[in-house]
C-alpha positions in Angstrom: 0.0 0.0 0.0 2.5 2.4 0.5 3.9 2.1 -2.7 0.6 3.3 -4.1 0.5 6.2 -2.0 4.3 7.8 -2.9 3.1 7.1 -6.5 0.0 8.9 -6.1 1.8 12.1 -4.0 3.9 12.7 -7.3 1.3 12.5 -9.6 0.8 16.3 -10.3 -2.6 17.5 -11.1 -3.7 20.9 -12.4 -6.5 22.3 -10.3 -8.3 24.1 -12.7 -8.8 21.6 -15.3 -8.4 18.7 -13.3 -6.0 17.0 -16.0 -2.8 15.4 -14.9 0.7 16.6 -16.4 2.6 15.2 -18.6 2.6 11.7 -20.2 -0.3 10.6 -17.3 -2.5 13.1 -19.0 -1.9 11.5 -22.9 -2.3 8.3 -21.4 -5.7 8.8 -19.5 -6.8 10.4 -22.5 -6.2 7.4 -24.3 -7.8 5.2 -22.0 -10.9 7.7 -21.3 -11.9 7.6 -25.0 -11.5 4.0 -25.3 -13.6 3.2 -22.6 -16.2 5.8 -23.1 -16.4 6.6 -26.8 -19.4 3.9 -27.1 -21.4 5.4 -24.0 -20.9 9.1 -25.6 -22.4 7.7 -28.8 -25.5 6.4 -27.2 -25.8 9.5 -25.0 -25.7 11.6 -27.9 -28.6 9.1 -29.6 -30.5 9.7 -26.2 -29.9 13.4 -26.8 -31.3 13.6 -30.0 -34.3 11.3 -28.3 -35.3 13.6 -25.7 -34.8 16.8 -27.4 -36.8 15.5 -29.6 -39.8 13.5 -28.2 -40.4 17.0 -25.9 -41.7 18.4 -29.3 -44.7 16.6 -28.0 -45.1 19.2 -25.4 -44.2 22.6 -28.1 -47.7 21.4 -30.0 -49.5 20.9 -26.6 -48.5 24.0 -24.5 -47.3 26.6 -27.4 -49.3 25.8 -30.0 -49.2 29.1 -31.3 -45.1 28.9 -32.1 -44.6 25.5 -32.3 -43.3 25.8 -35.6 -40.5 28.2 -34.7 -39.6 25.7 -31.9 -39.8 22.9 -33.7 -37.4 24.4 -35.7 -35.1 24.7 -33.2 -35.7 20.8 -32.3 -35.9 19.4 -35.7 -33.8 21.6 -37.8 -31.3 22.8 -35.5 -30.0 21.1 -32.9 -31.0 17.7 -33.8 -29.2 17.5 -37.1 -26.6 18.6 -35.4 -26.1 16.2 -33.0 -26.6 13.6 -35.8 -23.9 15.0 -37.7 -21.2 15.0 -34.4 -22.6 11.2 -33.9 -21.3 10.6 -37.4 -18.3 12.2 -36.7 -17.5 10.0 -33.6 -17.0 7.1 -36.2 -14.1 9.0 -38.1 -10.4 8.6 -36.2 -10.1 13.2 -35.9 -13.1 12.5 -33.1 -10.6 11.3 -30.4 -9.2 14.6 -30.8 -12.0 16.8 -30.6 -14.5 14.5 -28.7 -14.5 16.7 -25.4 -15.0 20.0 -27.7 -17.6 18.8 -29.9 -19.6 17.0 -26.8 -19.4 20.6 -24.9 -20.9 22.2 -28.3 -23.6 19.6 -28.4 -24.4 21.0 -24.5 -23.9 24.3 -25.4 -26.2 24.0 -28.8 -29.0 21.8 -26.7 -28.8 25.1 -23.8 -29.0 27.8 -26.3 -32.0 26.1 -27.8 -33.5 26.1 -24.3 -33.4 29.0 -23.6 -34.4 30.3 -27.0 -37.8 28.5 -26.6 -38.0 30.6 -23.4 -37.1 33.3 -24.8 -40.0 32.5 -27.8 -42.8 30.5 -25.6 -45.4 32.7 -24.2 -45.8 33.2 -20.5 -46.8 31.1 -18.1 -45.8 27.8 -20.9 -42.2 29.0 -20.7 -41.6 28.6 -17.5 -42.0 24.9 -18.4 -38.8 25.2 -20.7 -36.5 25.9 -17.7 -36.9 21.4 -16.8 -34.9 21.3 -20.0 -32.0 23.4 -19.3 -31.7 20.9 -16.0 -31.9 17.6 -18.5 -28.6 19.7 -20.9 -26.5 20.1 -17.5 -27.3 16.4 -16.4 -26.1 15.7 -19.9 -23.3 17.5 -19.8 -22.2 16.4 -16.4 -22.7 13.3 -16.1 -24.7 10.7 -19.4 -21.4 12.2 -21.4 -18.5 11.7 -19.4 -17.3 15.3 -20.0 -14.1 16.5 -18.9 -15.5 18.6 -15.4 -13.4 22.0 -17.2 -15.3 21.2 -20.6 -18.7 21.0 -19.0 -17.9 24.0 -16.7 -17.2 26.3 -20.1 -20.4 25.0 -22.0 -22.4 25.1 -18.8 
């Protein structure tokens, strides 16, 4: 046990970002997308799921701009997310997973609060569940870097 300990005391770690220095860092990295690169991919289907199925409620409590916020849903950010999905299959994804994940978040929040911004009072204040279902997204269902998900939060 104490071996592990020493080891761990000289592992250097950068506060703000959380990420280790040197080699450590590439190496975690390396393992992080490995392991996680087939959980982000269903995450981001479950994204485009939920973002999308809550259209449901756009025609039930806004019927009168529904259209304008289905645009958002349907023509926006879904396609969107489809297209970084696809992305995750080409071997430039490993690089840029963590930066095109925290658009994704930052696209789904933007949309959020656009339908806020668009829905008529009272049905808007039913738009601010959503912006808790992008933060549990970003936080946690895609394994986001903490400093990634703090900048698109």
């Amino acid at each position: 046990m104490k071996g592990i300990y020493s080891t761990l005391d000289e592992i250097k770690l950068n506060l703000l970002t959380l990420s280790f220095q040197g080699d450590i860092e590439k190496t975690y990295l390396q393992d992080h997308f490995r392991k996680t690169i087939k959980h982000v991919r269903t995450a981001l289907l479950l994204a485009i799921f939920f973002y999308g199925i809550f259209g449901i409620l756009d025609a039930w409590l806004v019927p009168v701009v529904k259209e304008i916020l289905w645009f958002i849903r349907y023509v926006v950010f879904i396609p969107f997310v489809f297209a970084i999905f696809l992305f995750s299959f080409t071997p430039h994804f490993k690089k840029y997973m963590h930066a095109s994940i925290a658009a994704v978040i930052l696209v789904a929040g933007l949309g959020i609060i656009g339908m806020i911004v668009i829905a008529p009072s009272p049905a808007n204040y039913s738009y601010y569940a959503g912006l808790l279902l992008v933060f549990m997204f970003g936080y946690t269902f895609f394994k986001l870097r903490f400093i990634w998900a703090t900048l698109a939060g």
